[in-house]
C-alpha positions in Angstrom: 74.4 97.1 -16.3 76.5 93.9 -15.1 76.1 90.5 -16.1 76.9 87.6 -14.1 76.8 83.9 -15.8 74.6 81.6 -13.4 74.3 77.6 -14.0 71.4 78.1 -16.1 72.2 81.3 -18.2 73.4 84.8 -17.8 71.8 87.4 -16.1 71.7 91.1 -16.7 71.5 93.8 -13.3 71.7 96.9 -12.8 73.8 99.2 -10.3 72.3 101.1 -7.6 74.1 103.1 -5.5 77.6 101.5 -6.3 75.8 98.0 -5.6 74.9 95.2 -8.5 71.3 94.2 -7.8 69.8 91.1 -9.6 65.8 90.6 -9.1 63.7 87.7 -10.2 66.2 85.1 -10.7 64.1 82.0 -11.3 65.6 78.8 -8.9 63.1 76.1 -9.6 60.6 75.9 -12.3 57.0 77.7 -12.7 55.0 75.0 -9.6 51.9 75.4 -12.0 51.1 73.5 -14.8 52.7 69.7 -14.2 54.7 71.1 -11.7 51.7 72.1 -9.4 51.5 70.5 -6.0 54.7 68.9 -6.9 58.2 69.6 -5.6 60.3 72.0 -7.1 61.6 71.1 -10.3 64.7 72.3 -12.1 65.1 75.6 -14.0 65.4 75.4 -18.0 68.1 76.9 -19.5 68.0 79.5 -21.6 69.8 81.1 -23.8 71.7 84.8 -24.6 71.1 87.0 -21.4 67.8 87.1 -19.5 67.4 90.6 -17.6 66.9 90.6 -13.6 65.7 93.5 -13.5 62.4 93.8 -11.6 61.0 91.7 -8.5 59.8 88.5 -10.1 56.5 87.5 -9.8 54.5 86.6 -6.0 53.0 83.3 -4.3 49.4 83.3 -4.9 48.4 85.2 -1.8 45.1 87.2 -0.2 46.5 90.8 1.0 46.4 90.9 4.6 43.1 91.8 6.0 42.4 95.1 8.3 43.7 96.4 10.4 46.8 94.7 9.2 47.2 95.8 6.0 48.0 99.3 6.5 50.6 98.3 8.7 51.8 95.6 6.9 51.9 95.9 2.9 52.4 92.9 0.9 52.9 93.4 -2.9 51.1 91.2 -5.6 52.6 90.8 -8.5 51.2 88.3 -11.1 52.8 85.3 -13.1 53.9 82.1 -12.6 57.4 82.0 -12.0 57.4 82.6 -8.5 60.1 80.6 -7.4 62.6 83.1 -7.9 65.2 85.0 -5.6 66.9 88.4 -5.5 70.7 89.3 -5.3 72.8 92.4 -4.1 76.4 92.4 -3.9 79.2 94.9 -4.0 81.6 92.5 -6.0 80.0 90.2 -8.4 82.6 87.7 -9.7 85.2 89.2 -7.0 86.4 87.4 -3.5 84.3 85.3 -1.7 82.2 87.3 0.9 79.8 86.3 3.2 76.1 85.4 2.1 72.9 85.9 3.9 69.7 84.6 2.9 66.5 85.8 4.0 63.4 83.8 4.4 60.4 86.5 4.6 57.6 86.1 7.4 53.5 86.0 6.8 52.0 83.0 8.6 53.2 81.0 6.1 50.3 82.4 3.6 51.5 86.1 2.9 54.3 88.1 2.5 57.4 88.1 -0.3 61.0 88.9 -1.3 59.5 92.3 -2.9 59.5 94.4 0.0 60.9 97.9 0.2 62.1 97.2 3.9 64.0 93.7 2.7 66.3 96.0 0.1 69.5 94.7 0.3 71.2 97.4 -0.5 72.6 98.0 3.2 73.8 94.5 3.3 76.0 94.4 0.4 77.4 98.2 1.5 78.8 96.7 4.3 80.2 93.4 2.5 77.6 91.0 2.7 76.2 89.5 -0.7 72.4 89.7 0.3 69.7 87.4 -1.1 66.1 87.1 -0.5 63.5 84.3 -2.0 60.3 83.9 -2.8 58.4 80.4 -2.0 55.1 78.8 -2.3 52.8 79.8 0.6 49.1 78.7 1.8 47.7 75.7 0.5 50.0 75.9 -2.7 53.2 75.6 -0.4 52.1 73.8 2.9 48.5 72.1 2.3 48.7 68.4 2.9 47.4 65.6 0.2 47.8 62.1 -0.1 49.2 62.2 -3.3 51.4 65.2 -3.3 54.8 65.7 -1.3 54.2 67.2 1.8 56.1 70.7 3.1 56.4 72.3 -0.6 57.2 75.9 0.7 59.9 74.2 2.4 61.4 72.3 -0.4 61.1 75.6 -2.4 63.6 77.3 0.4 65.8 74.3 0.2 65.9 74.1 -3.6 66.7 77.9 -3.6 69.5 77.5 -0.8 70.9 74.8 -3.3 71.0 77.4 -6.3 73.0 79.8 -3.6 75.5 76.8 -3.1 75.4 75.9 -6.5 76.1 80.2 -7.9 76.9 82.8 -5.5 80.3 82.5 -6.2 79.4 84.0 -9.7 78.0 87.1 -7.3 81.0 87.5 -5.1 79.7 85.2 -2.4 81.5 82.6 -0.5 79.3 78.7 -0.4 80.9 77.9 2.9 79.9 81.2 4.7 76.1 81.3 4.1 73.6 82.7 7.3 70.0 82.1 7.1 67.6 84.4 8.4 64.3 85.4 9.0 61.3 86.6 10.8 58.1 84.9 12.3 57.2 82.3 9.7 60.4 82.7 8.1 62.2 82.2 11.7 59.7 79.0 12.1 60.8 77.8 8.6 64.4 78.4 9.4 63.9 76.2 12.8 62.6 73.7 10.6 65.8 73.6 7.9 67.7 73.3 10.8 66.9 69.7 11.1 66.2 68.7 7.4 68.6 66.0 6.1 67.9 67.8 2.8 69.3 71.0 4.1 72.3 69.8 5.6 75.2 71.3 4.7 73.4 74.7 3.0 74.3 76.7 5.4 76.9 77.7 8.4 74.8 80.5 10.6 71.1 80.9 11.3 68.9 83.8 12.9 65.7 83.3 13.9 63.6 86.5 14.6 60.3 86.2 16.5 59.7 82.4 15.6 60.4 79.3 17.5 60.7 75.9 16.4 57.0 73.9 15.9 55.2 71.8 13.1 52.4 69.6 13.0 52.0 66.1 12.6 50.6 65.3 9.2 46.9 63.7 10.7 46.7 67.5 12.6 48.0 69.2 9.8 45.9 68.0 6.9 42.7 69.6 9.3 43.3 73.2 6.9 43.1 71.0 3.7 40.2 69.3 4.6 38.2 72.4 6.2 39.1 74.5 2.7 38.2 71.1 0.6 35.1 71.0 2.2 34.5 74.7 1.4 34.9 74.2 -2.2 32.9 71.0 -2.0 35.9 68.9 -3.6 37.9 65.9 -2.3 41.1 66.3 -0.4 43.2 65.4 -2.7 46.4 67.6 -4.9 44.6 66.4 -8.1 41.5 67.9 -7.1 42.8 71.1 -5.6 45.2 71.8 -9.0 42.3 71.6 -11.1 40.2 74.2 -8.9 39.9 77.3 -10.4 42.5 79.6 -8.5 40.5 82.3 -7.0 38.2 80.5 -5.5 40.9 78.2 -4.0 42.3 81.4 -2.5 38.6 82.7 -1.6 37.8 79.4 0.7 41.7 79.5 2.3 40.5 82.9 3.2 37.4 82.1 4.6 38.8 78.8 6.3 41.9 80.9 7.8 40.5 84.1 8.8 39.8 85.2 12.2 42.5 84.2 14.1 46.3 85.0 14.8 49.3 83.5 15.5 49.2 84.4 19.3 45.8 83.2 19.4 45.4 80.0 17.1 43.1 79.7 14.1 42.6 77.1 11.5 46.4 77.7 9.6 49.8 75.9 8.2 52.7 74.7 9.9 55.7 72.8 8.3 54.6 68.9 8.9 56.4 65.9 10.1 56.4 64.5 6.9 59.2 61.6 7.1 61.0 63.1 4.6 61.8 66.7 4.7 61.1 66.8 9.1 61.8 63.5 9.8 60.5 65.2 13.7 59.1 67.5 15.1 62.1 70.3 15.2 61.9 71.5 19.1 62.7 68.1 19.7 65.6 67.2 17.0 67.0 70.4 18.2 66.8 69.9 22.0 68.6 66.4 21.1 71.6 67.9 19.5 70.5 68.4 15.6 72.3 71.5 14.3 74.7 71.2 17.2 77.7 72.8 15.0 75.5 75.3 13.9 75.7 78.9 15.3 72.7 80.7 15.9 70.9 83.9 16.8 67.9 83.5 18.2 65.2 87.1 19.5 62.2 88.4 19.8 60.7 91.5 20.4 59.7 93.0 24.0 55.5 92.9 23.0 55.3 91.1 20.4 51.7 90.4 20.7 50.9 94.5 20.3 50.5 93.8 16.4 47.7 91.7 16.7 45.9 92.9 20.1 46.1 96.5 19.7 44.9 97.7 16.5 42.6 94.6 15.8 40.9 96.2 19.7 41.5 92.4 21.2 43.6 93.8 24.1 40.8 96.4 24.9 37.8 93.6 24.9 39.7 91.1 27.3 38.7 91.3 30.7 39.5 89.2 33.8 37.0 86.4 33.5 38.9 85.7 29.9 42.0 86.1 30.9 41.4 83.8 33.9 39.5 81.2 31.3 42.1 81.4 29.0 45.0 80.5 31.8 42.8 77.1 32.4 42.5 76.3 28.8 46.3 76.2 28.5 46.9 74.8 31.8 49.2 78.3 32.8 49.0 78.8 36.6 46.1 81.6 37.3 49.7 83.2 39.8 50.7 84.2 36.5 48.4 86.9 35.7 49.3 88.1 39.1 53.0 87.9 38.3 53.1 89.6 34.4 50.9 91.7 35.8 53.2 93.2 38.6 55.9 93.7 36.2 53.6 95.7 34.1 51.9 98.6 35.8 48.8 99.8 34.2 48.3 96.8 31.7 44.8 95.4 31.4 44.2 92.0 31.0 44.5 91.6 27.3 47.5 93.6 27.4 48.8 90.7 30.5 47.7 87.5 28.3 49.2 89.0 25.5 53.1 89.3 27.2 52.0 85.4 28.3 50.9 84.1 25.1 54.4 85.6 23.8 56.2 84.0 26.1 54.6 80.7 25.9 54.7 81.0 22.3 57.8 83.0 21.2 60.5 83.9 24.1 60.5 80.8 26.5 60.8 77.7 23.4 63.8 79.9 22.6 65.6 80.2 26.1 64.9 76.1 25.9 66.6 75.5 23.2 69.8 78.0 23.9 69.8 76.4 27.4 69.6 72.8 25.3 72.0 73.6 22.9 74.8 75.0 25.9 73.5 71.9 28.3 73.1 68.9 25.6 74.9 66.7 23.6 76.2 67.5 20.4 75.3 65.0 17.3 77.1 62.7 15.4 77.4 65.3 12.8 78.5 67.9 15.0 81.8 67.4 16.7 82.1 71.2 17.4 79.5 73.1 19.4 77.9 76.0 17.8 77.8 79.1 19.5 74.2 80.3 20.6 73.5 84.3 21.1 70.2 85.6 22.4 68.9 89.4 21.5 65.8 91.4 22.3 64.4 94.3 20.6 63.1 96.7 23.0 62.5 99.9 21.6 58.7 100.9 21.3 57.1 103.0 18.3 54.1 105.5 18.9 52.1 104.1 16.0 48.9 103.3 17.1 50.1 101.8 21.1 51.9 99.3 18.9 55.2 99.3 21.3 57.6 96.8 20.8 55.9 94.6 18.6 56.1 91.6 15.8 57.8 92.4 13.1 59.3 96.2 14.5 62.8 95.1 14.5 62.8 94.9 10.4 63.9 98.2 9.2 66.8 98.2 11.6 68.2 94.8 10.6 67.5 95.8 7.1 68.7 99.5 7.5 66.0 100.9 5.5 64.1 102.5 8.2 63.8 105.7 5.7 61.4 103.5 3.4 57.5 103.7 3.3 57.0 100.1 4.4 59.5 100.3 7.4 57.9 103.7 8.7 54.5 101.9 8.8 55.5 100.7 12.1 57.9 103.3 12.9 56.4 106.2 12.6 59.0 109.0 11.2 61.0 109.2 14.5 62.5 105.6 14.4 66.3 106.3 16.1 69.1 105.6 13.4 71.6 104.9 15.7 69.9 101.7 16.7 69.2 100.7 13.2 73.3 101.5 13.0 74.1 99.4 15.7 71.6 96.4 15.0 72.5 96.2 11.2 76.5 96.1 12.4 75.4 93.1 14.6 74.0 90.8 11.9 76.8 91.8 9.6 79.6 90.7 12.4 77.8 87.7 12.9 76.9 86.8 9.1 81.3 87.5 8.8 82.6 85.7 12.3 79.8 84.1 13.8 80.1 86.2 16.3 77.1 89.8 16.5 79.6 91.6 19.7 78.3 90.1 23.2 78.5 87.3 25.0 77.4 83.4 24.1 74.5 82.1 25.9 75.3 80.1 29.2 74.0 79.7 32.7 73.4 83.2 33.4 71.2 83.6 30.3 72.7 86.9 28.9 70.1 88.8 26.7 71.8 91.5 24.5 68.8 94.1 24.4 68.7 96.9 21.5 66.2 100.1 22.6 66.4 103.7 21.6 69.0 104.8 24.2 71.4 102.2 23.2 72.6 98.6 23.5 73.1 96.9 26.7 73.9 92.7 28.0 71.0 92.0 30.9 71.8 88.6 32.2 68.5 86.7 32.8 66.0 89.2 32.5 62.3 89.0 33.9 63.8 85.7 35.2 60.6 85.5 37.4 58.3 85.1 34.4 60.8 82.9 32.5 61.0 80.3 36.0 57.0 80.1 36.1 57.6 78.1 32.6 60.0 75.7 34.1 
């Protein structure tokens, strides 16, 4: 057992593997009760030594629904305190070592820090002090009231990157050398801290993984509030919502939210342009020059779009008079079916307007904002340029036609591609020398700011990671990337 002495009381973890490990480390107060639909409120002391020894508990969540929840498990576990983070580090108390932080993924309404696939235990082998958080998803996190702060799940993040300032020291970690990460709505969130005043300073490094920067203005935004409100035949309002009885508050997010994806569009949540937390909308603050001194890793994988087309069968029921319909509605040249279609021999059409829709989506807002970010200005509060590196993640599993898709680059970053959740994508024959070789990449660049290749510039160099090894493409599929221009 090893305890460490935080700002609000001591906590007691256990070693695993020659790593400390702390779980369910509360960083903000229980959000129910008073503190429902409010911002994050300051942790009460306590007392003696409080044990960290199991995940804390979960947002309020649905599981995913099928096909995705065999592929994607997302653990419940009940209580109130769910504003609570996880620590592993190889030196608690000892030298001040890099920190990363990771901000999970799940549309902004699932996922959590208790995931097999997020153990840390890799990190903190190889000298990182590793912590993951938990925040307030769905309409508890990001629903939008006229009488409740607005972007909730992303004042949680910020409050919980303000305990890490405020007590990884204590763990071993250094406050001045912290790197954000995370994947798909955790990349999107990170996109958005970027240009929070509130999370200025928090942090030195960011990756993104399969997000790009987007959020809503508040009048579009409040559209998911209103459409669940209506379902449970209440106002609008936080004061209504907190005194709805929880299930069926999940129930009718359900119902309101189902149906769609994030490659397709449904009814969903987006950080907001609040005034406050996003003063703007973040593709634009960062194309200005927010986050200038900021370095950043920004990727995506080669199909991402395979998780939601191929097992839901949406790739297999798209034909050419939808895929042609579909072009119009979002005013893409009808050339570039013709064009993704040549560099893919044998795709159908869903398989074509899904590579589109991830480039539209995913690949191309982040190859404007590295070309912004090498071409721009830099702000006021960034006299030195960050340095900007692109990746891609290439190599294709043989689960279920899923390829290269969302979310298959996690057990390599991680380095736990021997656990149950990572093989769910996998498959058992996921190559360990490219988890080897992806892992060392974050490491560098969570310790130098700099993951082993070259900085983005005019010649657009991609660092690509597939089974038969690592290799620097300079603008690839530039073809496809110019149609966006």
């Amino acid at each position: 057992m090893t305890i460490v002495a935080t700002a609000h009381g001591k906590v007691r973890g256990t070693e695993e593997n020659g790593v400390a490990v702390f779980r369910g480390i509360p960083y903000a107060a229980a959000p129910f009760g008073e503190h429902r639909f409010a911002a994050p409120a300051p942790v009460t002391p306590w007392s003696g030594v409080r044990d960290a020894l199991a995940f804390g508990p979960t947002a309020p969540k649905l599981p995913y629904t099928p096909p995705l929840d065999a592929l994607l498990p997302d653990p419940d576990i009940a209580g109130d305190d769910c504003l609570n983070l996880n620590v592993w580090t190889p030196a608690p108390g000892a030298g001040r070592l890099p920190v990363m932080v990771w901000i999970h993924g799940g549309s902004l309404r699932n996922g959590s820090a208790a995931l097999d696939v997020y153990d840390g235990r890799a990190f903190a082998r190889d000298g990182v002090v590793l912590v993951s958080l938990n925040y307030r998803l769905g309409i508890e996190g990001f629903g939008v009231f006229p009488d409740a702060p607005a972007n909730l799940g992303l004042r949680d993040q910020i409050a919980a990157l303000t305990w890490v300032r405020e007590n990884i020291e204590a763990f071993g970690g250094d406050p001045e050398n912290v790197t954000v990460f995370g994947e798909s709505a955790g990349g999107i969130s990170i996109a958005a801290l970027l240009t929070s005043p509130h999370a200025r300073g928090l942090f030195r490094r960011a990756v993104i993984q399969s997000g790009a920067p987007m959020a809503l203005p508040r009048d579009k935004a409040r559209r998911t509030t209103a459409a669940i409100a209506k379902r449970l035949a209440i106002p609008a309002t936080a004061r209504d919502f907190a005194a709805a009885d929880r299930t069926a508050l999940l129930a009718a997010q359900g119902d309101v939210t189902r149906g769609g994806n994030p490659l397709t569009g449904s009814a969903g949540f987006q950080p907001v342009i609040d005034g406050d937390v996003l003063p703007d909308d973040p593709a634009r603050a960062l194309a200005a020059g927010a986050a200038a001194d900021i370095d950043l890793l920004l990727g995506t994988t080669s199909e991402e779009y395979r998780l939601w087309f191929l097992p839901s069968g949406v790739a297999d029921r798209i034909g050419r008079l939808t895929l042609r319909l579909a072009l119009a509605k979002f005013r893409i040249p009808q050339r570039a079916a013709r064009l993704y279609a040549a560099g893919r021999p044998g795709a159908n059409p869903g398989e074509v307007l899904g590579a589109i829709a991830t480039d539209k989506l995913l690949r191309i807002p982040l190859y404007r904002l590295a070309d912004a970010r090498t071409a721009g200005p830099t702000s006021a509060h960034a006299p030195t340029a960050g340095r900007t590196y692109l990746y891609e993640f290439a190599w294709r599993t043989r689960v279920q036609r899923l390829g290269a898709c969302h979310a298959l680059e996690l057990g390599f970053v991680f380095d736990t591609l021997d656990t149950d959740e990572a093989r769910a994508l996998t498959g058992p024959d996921a190559p360990q020398p490219l988890a080897d070789a992806m892992h060392r990449a974050w490491v560098a660049f969570a310790t130098t700011g700099d993951p082993g290749w070259r900085g983005w510039d005019a010649a657009r160099p991609v660092m690509t990671f597939d089974a038969d090894g690592t290799e620097v493409t300079e603008a690839p599929r530039e073809a496809e990337r110019a149609l966006w221009d």
